[in-house]
N, CA, C and O of each residue as an XYZ file, in Angstrom:
744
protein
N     -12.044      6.735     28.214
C     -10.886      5.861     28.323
C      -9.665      6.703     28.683
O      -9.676      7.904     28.412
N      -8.848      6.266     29.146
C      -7.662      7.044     29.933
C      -6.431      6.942     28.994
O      -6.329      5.845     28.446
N      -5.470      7.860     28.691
C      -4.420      7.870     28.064
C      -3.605      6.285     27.800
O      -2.966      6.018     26.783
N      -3.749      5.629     28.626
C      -2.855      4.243     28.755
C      -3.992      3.221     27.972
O      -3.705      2.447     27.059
N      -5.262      3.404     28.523
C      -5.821      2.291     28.161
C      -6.044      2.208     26.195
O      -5.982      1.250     25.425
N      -6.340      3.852     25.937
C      -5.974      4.089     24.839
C      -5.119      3.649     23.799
O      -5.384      3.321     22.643
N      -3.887      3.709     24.508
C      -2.470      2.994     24.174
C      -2.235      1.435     23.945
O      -1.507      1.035     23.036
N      -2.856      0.629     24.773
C      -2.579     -0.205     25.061
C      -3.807     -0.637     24.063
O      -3.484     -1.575     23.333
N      -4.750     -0.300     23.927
C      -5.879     -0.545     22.767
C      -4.715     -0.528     21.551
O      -3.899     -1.449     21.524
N      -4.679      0.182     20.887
C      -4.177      0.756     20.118
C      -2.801     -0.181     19.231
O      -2.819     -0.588     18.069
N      -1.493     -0.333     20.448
C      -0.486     -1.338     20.132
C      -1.276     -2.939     19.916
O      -0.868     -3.695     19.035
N      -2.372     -3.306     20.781
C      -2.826     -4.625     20.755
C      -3.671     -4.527     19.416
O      -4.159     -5.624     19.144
N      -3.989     -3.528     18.495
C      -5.051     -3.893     17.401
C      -3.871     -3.630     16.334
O      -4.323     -3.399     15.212
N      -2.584     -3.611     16.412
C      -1.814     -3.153     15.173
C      -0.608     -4.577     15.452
O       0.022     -5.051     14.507
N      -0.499     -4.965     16.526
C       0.285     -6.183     16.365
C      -0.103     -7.579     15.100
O       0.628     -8.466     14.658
N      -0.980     -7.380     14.934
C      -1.227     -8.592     13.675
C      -0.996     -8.181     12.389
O      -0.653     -8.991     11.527
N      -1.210     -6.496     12.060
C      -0.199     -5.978     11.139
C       1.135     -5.639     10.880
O       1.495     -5.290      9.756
N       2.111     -5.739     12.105
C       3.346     -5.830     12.813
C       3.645     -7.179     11.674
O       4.219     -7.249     10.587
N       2.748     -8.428     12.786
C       3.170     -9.641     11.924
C       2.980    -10.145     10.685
O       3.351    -11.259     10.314
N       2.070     -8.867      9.662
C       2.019     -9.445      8.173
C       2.779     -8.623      7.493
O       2.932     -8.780      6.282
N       3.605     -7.216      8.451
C       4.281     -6.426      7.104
C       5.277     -7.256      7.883
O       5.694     -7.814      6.868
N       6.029     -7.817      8.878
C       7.074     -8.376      8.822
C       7.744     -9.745      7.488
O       8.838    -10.000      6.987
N       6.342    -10.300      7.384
C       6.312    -11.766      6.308
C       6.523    -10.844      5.162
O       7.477    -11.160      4.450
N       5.756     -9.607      4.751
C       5.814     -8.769      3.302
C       7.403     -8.694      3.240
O       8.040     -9.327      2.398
N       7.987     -7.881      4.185
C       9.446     -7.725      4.086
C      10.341     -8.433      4.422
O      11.381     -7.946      4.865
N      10.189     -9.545      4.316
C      10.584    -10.759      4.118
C      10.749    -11.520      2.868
O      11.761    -12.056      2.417
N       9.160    -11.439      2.246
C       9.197    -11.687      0.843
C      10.318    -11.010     -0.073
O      11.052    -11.510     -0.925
N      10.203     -9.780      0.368
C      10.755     -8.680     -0.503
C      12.186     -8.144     -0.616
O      12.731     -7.541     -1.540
N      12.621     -8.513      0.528
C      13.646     -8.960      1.292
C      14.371     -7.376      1.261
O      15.002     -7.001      2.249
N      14.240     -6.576      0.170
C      14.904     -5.211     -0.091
C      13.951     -4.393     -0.095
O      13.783     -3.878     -1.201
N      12.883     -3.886      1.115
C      12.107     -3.144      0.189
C      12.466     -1.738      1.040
O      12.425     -1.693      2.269
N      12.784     -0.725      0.279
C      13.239      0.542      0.383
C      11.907      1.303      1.435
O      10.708      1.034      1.367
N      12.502      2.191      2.271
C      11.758      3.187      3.403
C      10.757      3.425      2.698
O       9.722      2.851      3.036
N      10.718      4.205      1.669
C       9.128      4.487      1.148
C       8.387      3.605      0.929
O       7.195      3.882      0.793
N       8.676      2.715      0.857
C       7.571      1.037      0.113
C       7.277      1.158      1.601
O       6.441      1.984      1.968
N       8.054      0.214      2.681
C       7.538      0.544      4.057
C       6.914      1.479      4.785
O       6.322      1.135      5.809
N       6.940      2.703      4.412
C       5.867      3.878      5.031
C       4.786      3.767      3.948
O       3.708      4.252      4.291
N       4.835      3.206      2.641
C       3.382      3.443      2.117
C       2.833      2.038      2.675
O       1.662      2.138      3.041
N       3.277      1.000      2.802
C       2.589     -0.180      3.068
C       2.383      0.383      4.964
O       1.245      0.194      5.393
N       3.062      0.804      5.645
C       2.901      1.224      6.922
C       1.340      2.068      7.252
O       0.525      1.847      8.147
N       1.318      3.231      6.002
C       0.357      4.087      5.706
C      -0.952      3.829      5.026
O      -1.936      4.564      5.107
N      -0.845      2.392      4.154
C      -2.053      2.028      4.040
C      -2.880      0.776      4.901
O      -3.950      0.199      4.708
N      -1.999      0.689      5.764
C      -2.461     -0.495      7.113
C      -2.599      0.604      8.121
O      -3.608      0.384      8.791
N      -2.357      1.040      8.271
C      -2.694      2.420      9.211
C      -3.807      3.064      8.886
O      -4.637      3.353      9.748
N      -3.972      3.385      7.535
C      -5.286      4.015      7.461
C      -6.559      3.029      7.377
O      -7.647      3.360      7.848
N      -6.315      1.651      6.668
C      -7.287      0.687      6.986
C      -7.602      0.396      8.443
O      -8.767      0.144      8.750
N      -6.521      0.414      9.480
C      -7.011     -0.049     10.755
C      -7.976      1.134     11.720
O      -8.787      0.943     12.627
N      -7.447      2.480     11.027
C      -8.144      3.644     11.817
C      -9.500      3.322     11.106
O     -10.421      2.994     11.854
N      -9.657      3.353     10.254
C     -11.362      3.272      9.242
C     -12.200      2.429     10.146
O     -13.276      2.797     10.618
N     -11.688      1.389     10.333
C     -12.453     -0.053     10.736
C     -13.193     -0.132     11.709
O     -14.269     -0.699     11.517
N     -12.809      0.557     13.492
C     -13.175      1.317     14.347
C     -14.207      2.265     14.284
O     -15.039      2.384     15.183
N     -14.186      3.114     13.010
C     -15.349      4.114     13.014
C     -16.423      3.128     12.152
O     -17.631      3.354     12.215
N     -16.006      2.275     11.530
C     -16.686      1.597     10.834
C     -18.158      0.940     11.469
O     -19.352      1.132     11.238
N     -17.235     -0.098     12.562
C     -17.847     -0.463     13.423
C     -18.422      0.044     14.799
O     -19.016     -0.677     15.600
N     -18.175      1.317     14.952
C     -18.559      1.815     16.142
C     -20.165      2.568     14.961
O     -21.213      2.544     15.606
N     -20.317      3.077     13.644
C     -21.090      3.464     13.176
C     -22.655      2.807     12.911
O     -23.795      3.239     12.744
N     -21.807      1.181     12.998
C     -22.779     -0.041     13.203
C     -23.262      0.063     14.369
O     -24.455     -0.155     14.581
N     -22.332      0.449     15.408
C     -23.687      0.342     16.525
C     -23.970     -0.580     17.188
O     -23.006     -1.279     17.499
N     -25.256     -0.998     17.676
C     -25.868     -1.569     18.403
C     -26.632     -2.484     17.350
O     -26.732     -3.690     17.577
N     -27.098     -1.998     16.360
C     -28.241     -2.610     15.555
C     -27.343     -3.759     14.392
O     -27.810     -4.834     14.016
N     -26.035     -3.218     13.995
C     -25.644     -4.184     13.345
C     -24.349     -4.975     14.018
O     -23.523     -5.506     13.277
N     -24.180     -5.036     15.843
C     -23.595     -5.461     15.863
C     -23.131     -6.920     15.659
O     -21.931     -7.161     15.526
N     -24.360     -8.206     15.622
C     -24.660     -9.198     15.720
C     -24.397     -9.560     14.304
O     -23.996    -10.705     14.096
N     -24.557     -8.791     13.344
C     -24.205     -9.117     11.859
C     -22.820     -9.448     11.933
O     -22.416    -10.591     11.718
N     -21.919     -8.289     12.291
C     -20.839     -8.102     11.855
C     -20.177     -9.288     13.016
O     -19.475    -10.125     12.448
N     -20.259     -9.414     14.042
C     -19.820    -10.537     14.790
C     -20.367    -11.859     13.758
O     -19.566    -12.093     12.853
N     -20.971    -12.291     13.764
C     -21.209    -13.618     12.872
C     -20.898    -13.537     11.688
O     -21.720    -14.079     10.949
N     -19.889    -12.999     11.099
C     -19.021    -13.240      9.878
C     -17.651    -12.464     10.267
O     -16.796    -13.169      9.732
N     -17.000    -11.422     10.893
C     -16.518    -11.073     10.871
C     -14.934    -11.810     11.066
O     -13.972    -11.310     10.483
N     -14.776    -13.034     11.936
C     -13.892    -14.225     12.006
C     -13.776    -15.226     10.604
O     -12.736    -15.766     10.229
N     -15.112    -15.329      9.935
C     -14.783    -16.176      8.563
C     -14.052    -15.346      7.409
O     -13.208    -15.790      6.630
N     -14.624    -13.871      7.474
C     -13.993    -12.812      6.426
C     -12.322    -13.209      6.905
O     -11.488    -13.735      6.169
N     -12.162    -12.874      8.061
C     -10.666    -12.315      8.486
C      -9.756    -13.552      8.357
O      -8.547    -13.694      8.174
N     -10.584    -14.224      8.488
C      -9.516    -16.330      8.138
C      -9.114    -16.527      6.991
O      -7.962    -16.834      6.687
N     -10.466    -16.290      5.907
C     -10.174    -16.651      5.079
C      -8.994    -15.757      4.078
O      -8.019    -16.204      3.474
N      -9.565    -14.180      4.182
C      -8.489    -13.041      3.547
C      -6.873    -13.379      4.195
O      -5.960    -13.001      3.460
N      -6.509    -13.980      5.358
C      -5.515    -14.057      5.865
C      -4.814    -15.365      5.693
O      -3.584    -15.424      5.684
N      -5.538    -16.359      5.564
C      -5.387    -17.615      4.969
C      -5.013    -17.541      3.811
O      -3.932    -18.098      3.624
N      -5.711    -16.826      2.470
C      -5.238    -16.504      1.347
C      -4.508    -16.196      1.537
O      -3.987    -17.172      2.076
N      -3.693    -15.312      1.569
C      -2.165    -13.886      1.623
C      -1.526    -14.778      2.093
O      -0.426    -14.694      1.548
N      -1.520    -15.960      3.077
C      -0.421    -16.574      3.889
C      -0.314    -17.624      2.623
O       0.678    -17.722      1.900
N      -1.381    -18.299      2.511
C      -0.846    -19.803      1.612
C      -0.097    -19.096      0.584
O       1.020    -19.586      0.420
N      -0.439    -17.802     -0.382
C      -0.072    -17.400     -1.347
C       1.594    -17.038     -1.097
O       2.374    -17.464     -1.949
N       2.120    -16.293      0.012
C       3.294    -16.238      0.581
C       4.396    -17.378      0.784
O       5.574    -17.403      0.428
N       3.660    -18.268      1.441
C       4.260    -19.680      1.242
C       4.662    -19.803     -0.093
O       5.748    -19.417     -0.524
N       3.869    -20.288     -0.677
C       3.775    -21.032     -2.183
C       4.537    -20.169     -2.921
O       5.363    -20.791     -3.589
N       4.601    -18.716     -3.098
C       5.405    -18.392     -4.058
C       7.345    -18.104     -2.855
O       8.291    -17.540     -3.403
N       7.386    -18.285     -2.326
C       8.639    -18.684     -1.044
C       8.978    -20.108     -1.930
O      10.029    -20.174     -2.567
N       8.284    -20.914     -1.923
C       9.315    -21.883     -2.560
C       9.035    -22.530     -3.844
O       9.306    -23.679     -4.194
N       8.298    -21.358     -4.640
C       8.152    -21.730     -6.111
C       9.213    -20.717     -6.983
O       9.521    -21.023     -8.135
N       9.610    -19.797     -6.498
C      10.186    -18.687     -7.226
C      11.939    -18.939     -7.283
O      12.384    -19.636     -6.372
N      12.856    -18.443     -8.229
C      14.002    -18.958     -8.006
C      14.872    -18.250     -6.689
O      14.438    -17.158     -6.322
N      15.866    -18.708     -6.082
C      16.480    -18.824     -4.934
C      17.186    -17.013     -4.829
O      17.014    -16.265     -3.866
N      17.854    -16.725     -5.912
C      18.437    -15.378     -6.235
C      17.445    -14.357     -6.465
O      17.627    -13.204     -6.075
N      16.439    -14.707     -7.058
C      15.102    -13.642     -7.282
C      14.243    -12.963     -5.918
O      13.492    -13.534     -5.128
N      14.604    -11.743     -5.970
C      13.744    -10.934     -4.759
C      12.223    -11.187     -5.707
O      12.082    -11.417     -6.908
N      11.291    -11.047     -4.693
C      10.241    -10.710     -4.596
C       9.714     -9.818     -4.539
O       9.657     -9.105     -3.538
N       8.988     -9.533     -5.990
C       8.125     -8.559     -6.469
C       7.812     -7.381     -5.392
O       7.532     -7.832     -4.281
N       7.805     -6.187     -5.476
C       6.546     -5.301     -4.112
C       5.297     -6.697     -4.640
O       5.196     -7.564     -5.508
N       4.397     -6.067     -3.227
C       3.090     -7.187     -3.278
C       2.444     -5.430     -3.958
O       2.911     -4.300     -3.817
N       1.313     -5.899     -4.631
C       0.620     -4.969     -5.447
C      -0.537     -4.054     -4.325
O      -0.704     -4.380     -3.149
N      -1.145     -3.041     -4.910
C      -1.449     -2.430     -3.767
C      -3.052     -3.583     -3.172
O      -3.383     -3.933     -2.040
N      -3.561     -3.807     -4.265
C      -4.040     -4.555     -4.013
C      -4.728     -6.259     -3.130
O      -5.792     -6.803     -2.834
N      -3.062     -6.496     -3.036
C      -2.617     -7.288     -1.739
C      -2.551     -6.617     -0.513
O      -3.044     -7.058      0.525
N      -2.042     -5.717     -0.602
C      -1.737     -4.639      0.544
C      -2.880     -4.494      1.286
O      -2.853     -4.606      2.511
N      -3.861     -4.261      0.687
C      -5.352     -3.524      0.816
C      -6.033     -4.765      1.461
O      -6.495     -4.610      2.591
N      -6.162     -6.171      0.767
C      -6.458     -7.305      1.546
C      -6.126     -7.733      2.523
O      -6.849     -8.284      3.353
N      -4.713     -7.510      2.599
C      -3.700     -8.178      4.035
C      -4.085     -7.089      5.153
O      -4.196     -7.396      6.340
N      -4.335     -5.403      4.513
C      -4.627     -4.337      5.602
C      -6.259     -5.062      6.328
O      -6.321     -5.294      7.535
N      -7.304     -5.305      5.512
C      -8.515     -5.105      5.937
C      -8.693     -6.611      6.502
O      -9.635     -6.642      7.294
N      -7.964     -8.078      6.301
C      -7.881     -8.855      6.845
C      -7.400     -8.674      8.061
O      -7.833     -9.394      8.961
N      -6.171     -7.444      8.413
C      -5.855     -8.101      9.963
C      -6.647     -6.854     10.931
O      -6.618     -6.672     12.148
N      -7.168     -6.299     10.119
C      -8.146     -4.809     11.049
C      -9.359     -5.075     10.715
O     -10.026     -4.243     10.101
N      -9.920     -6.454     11.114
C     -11.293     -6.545     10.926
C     -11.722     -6.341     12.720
O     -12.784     -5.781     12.991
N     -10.834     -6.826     13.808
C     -10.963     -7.061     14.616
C     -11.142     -5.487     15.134
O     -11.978     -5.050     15.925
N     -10.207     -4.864     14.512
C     -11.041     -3.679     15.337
C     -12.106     -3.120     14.764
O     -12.489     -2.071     15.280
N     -12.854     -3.636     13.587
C     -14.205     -2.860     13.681
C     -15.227     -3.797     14.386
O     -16.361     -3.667     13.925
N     -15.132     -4.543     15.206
C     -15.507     -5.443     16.158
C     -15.212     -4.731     17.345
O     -16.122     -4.453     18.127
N     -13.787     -4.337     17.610
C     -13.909     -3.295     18.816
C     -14.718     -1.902     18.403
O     -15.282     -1.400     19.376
N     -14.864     -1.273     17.321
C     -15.541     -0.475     17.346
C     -16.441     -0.926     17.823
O     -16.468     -0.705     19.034
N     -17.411     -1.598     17.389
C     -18.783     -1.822     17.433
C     -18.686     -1.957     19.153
O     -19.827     -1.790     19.585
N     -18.138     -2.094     19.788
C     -18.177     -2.327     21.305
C     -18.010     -0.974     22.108
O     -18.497     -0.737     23.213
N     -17.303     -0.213     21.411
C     -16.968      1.153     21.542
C     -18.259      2.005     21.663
O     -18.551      2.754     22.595
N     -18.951      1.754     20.582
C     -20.244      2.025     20.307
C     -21.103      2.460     21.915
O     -21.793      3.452     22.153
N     -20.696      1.180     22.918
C     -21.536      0.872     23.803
C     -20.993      2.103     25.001
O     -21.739      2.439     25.921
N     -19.878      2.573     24.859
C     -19.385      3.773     25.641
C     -19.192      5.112     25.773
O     -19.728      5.791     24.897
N     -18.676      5.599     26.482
C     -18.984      7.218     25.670
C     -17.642      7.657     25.547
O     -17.138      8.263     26.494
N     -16.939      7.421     24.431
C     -15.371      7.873     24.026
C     -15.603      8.507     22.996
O     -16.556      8.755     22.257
N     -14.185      8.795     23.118
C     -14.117     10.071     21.675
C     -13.302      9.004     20.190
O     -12.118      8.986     19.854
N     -14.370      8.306     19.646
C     -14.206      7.429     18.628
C     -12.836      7.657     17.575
O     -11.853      6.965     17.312
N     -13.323      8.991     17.136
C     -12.107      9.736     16.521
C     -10.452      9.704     16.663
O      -9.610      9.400     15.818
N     -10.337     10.016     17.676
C      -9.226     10.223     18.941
C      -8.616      8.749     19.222
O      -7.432      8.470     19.412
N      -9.909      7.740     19.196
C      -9.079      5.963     19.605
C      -8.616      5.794     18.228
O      -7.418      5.608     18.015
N      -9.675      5.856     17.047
C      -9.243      5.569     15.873
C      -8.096      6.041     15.270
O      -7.408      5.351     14.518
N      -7.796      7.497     15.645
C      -6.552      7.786     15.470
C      -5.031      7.004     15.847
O      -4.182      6.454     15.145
N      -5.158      7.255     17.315
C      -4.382      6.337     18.148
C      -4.146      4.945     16.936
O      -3.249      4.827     16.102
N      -4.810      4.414     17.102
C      -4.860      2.767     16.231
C      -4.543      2.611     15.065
O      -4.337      1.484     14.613
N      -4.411      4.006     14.143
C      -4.163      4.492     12.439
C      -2.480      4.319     12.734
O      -1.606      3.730     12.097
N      -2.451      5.030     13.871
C      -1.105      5.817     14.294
C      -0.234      4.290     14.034
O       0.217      3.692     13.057
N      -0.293      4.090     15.391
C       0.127      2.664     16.095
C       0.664      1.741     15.020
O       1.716      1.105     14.953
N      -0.483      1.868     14.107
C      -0.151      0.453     12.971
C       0.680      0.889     11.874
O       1.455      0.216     11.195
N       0.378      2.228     11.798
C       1.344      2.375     11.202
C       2.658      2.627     11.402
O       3.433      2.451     10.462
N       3.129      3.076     12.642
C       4.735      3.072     12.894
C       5.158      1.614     12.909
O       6.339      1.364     12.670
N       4.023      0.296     13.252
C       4.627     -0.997     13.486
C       4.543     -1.286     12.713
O       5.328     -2.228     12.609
N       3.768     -1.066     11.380
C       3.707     -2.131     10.260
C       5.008     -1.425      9.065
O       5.541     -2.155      8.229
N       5.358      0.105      9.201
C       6.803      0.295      8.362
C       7.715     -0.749      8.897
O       8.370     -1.583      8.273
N       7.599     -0.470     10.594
C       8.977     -1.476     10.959
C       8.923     -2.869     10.845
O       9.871     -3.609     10.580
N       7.444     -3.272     11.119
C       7.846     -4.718     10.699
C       8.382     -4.957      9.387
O       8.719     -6.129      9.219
N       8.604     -3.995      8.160
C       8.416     -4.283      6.725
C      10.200     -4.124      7.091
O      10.975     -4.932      6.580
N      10.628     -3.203      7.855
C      11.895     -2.979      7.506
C      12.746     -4.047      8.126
O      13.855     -4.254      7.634
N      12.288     -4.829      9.280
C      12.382     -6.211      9.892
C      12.816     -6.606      9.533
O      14.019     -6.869      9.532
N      11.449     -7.011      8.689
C      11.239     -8.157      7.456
C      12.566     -8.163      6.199
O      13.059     -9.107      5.580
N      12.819     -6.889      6.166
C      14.098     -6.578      5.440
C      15.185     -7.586      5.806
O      15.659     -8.354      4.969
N      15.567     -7.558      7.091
C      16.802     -8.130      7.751
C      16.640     -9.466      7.653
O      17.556    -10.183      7.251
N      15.369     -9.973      8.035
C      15.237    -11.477      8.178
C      15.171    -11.827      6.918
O      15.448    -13.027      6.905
N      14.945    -11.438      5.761
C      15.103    -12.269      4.643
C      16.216    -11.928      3.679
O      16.302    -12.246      2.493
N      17.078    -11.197      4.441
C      18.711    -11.102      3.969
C      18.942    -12.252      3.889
O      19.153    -12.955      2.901
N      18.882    -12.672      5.832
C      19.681    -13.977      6.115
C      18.571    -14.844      6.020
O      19.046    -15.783      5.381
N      17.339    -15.132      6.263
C      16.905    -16.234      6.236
C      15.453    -16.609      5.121
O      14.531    -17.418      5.219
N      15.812    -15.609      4.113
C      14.895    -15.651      2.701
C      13.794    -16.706      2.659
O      12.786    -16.382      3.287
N      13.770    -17.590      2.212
C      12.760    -18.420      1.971
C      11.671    -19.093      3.431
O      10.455    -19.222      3.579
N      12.856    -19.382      4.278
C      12.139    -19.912      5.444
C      11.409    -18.187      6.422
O      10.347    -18.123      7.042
N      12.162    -17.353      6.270
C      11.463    -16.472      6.901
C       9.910    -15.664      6.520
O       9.080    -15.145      7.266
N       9.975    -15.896      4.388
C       8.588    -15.483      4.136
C       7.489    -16.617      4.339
O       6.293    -16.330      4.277
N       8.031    -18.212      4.639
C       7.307    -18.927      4.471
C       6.353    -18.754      6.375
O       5.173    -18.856      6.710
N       7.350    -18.530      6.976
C       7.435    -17.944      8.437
C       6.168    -17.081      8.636
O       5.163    -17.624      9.096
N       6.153    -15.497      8.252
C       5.266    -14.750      7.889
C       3.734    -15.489      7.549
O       2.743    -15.420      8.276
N       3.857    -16.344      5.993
C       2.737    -16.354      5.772
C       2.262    -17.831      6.653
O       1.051    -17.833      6.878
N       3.009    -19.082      7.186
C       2.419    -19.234      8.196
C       1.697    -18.547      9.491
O       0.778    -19.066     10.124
N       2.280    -17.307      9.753
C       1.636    -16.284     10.985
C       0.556    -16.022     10.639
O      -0.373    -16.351     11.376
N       0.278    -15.313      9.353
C      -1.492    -14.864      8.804
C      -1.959    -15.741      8.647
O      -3.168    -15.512      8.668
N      -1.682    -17.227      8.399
C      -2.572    -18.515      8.449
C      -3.069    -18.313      9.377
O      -4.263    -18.019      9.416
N      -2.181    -18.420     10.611
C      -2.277    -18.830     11.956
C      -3.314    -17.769     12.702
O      -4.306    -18.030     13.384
N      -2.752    -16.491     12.342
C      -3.207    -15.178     12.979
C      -5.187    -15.705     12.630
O      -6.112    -15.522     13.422
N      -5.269    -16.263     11.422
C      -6.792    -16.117     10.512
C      -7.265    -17.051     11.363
O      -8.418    -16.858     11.748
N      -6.500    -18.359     11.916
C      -7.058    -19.389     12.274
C      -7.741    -19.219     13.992
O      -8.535    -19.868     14.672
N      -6.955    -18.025     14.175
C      -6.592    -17.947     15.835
C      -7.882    -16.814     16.305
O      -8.439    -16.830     17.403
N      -8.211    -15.746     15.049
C      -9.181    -15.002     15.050
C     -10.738    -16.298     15.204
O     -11.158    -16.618     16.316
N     -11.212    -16.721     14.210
C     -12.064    -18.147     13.815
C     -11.912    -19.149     15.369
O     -12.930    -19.650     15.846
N     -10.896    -19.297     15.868
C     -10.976    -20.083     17.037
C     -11.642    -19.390     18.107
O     -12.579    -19.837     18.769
N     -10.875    -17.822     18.276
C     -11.393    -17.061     19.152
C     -12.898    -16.890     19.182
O     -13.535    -16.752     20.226
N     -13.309    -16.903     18.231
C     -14.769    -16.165     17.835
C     -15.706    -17.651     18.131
O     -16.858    -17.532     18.549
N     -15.181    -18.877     17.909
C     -15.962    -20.072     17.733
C     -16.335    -20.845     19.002
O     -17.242    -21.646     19.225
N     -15.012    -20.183     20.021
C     -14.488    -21.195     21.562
C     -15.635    -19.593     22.340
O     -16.131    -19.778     23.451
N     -15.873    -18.315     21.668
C     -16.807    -17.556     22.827
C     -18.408    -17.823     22.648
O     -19.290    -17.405     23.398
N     -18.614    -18.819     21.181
C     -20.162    -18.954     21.189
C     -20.776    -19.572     22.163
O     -22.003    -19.671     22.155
């Protein structure tokens, strides 16, 4: 693969983490540079994993991981979004929002980087330097997913409630849009 196409891999598998640390920092509305580079850093390292994950699968398990891999990613993203919503307009109006626990973090990471261990597994079929893309894609998500968090900062200065409800409509959407994709190529 060539320097660009690399790239362009890379920004396109970290944009759906772009759009869930933007909704996080939104929720959170204050969350300080380090919260954003560790939430940046653990969506970064989930999205690089996922790639070797699936390129390790291969050939033999690629058919597994395609026939669930859209219901996993809907539903983990569906959760985190309804849950975003719901506490957006259950919580009081002056009250920031909690950090999300790492534990959320870890769900919302491996919900929106399922897709690239799906590109791994396709990767599989070429002769690249697996390592080297996966990097690229660790990288990527993580410079976009600090900034979406720090975004997310701004937009829920000014637009708090409607902007986390915003967010976790996107990972609805993002979950629903993965599940469509996967359902409209059978």
């Amino acid at each position: 693969m060539s320097p660009i196409s690399i790239g362009v891999l890379a920004i396109s598998m970290s944009i759906d983490a772009f759009i869930a640390s933007v909704g996080k920092g939104a929720a959170m509305r204050r969350p300080s540079l380090s919260h954003a580079l560790r939430t940046g850093a653990i969506f970064g390292v989930v999205e690089a994993i996922t790639p070797l994950v699936g390129w390790a699968a291969g050939v033999a398990a690629s058919r597994y991981v395609a026939a669930v891999d859209h219901w996993i990613a809907f539903c983990l993203l569906a959760a985190v979004g309804v849950r975003m919503v719901l506490e957006a307009w259950t919580r009081e109006e002056e009250q920031d929002a909690a950090p999300l626990s790492l534990w959320t973090t870890v769900v919302t990471a491996v919900g929106t980087s399922l897709d690239a261990m799906a590109v791994g597994v396709s990767l599989a079929f070429l002769h690249v330097n697996i390592f080297l893309i996966a990097f690229a894609i660790g990288a990527a998500t993580m410079v976009m997913s600090s900034t979406g968090m720090l975004a997310g900062r701004f937009l829920g200065q000014r637009f708090g409630r409607i902007a986390e409800t915003f967010g976790g409509c996107a990972l609805c959407g993002l979950g629903a849009w993965i599940l469509f994709e996967h359902l409209t190529a059978a």
